[in-house]
C-alpha positions in Angstrom: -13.7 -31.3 37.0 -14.6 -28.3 35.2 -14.3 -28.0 31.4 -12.6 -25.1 29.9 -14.9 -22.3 28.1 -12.5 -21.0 25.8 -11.5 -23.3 22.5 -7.7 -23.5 22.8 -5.8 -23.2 18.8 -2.9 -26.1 18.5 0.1 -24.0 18.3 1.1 -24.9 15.0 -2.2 -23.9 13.7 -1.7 -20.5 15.4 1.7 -20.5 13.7 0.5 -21.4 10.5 -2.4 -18.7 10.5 0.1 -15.6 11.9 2.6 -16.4 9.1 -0.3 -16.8 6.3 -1.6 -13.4 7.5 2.0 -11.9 7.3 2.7 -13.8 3.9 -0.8 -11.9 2.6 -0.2 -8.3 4.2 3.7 -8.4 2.1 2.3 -9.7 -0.8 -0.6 -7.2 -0.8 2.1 -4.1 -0.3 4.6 -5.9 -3.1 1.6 -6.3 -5.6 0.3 -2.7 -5.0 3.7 -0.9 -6.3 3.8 -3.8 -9.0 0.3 -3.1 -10.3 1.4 1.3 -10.5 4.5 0.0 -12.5 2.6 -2.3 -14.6 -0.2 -0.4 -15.6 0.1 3.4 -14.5 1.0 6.8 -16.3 4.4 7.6 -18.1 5.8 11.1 -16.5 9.2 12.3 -16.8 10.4 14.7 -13.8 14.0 16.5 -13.6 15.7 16.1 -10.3 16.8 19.2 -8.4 19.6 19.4 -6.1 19.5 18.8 -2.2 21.7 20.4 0.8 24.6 18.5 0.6 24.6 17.7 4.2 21.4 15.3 4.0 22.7 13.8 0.3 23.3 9.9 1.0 22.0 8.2 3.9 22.6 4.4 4.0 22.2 3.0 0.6 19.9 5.6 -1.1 19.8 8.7 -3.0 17.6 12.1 -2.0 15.9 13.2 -4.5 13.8 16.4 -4.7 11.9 18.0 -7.9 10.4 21.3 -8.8 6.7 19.7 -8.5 7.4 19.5 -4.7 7.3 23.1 -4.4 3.7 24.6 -5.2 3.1 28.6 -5.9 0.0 29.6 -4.3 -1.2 30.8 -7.7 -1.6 27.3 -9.6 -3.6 26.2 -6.1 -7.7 26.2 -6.9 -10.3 26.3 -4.5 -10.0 26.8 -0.8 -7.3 25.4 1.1 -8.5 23.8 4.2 -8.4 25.5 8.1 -4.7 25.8 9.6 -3.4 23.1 11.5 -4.7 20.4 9.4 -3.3 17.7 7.8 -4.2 17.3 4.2 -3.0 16.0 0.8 -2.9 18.3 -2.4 -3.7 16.9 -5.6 -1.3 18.3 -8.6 -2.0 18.2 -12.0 1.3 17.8 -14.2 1.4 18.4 -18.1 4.4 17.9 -20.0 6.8 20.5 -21.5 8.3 20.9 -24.7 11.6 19.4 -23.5 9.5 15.9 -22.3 9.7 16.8 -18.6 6.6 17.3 -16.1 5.7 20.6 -14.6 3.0 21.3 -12.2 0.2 23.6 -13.8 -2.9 23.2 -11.5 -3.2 22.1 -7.6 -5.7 21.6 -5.5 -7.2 20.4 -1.5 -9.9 18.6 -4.2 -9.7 16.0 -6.3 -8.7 17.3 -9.8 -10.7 15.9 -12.5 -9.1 13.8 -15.5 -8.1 16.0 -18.1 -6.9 14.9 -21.3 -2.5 15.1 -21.6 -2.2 15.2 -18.2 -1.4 13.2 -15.0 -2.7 14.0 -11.4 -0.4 13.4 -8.9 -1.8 13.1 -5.0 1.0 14.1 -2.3 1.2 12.9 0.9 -0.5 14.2 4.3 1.6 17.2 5.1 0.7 19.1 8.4 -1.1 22.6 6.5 -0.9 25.8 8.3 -1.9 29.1 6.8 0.2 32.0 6.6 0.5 34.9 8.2 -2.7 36.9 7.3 -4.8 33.3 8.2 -4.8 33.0 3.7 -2.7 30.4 2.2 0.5 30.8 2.3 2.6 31.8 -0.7 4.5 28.5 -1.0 3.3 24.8 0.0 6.1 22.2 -0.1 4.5 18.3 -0.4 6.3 15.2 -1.1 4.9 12.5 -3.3 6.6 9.0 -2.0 9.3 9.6 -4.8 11.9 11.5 -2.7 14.2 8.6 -2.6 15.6 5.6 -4.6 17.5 3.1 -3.0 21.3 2.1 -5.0 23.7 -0.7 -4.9 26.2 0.0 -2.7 28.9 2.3 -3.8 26.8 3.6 -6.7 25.3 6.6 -4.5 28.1 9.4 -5.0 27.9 9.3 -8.6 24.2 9.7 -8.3 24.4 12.4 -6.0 26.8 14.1 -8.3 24.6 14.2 -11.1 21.6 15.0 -9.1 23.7 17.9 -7.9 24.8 19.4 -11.6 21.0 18.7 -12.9 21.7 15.2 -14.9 20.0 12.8 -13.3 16.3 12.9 -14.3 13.4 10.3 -13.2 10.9 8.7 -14.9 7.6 7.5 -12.6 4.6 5.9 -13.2 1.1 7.2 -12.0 -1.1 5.0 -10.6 -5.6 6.3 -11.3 -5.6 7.5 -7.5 -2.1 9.6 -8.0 0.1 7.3 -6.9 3.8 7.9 -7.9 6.2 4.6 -7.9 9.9 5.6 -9.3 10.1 3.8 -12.5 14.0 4.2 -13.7 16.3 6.8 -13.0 17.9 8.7 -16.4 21.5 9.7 -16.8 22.2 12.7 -18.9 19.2 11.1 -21.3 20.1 7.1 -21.0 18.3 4.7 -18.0 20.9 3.9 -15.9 18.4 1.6 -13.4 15.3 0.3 -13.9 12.8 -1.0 -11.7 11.3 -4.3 -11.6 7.9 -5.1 -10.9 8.5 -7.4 -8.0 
């Protein structure tokens, strides 16, 4: 009789160990966006409005912001080769009327600066323009682009995304992280988000 060479796992132990590991990869996620909204930067951003053909899918509101679309003259530095993908870093300061405008961007990491946030987008595919320069306009998304609603609350939202009401407030994690924080009704929270 030959003895096996591999060490056979009891199948509850196996079961055990998959569901601890699944248990720890959740609770890592959950406790990343908790620990933004727990201890990350205050901005305020007004919410623009979106083709009303892609407004409500499902059980959650589009939302799209001036910051998302970048002039080539607030970007510093190079911009990488075409064809790329990349993140941009974006600094935001706040205006007069509380709300966060984009002022400097950049394909490299943007330095603290006191009274203001840096915001990191995500990867976006990068291609130059016509000429092989940057192009005049680079549109990035931070992670923020939607905010899921109970049901039947999303047409409301939608409507006063659409007539510039609805305003968001985020918090900014060290590394540029955005997590939604509450959304703001013609000045008031209407939702807020909780930390787990």
């Amino acid at each position: 009789m030959t003895e096996s060479r591999f060490f056979r796992v009891p199948p509850l132990v196996a079961a055990v160990v998959a569901a601890a590991l699944q248990t720890a990869v959740i609770g890592y996620m959950v406790e990343g966006r908790a620990s933004i909204l727990r201890s990350g930067a205050d901005i305020r951003l007004k919410t623009q409005p979106v083709d009303p053909r892609d407004l409500l899918r499902g059980d959650y509101v589009i939302l799209s912001y001036p910051i998302s679309t970048i002039p080539k003259s607030i970007v510093t530095g190079e911009g990488p080769k075409g064809g790329a993908w990349t993140r941009l870093f974006v600094r935001l300061k706040p205006g007069a009327d509380g709300l966060w405008a984009a002022t400097e961007a950049s394909f490299a990491t943007l330095p603290a600066q006191e009274g203001s946030v840096v915001l990191r987008t995500l990867p976006f595919d990068y291609y130059t323009g016509a000429d092989g320069g940057m192009p005049d306009t680079l549109f990035v998304q931070y992670g923020i682009e939607r905010y899921y609603v109970p049901e039947g609350d999303g047409k409301a939202l939608e409507d006063a995304r659409n007539q510039e009401e609805l305003e968001v407030e985020a918090r900014v994690s060290r590394d540029g992280t955005a997590q939604i924080a509450r959304l703001i009704l013609k000045g008031e929270p209407i939702y807020e988000e909780p930390l787990y």
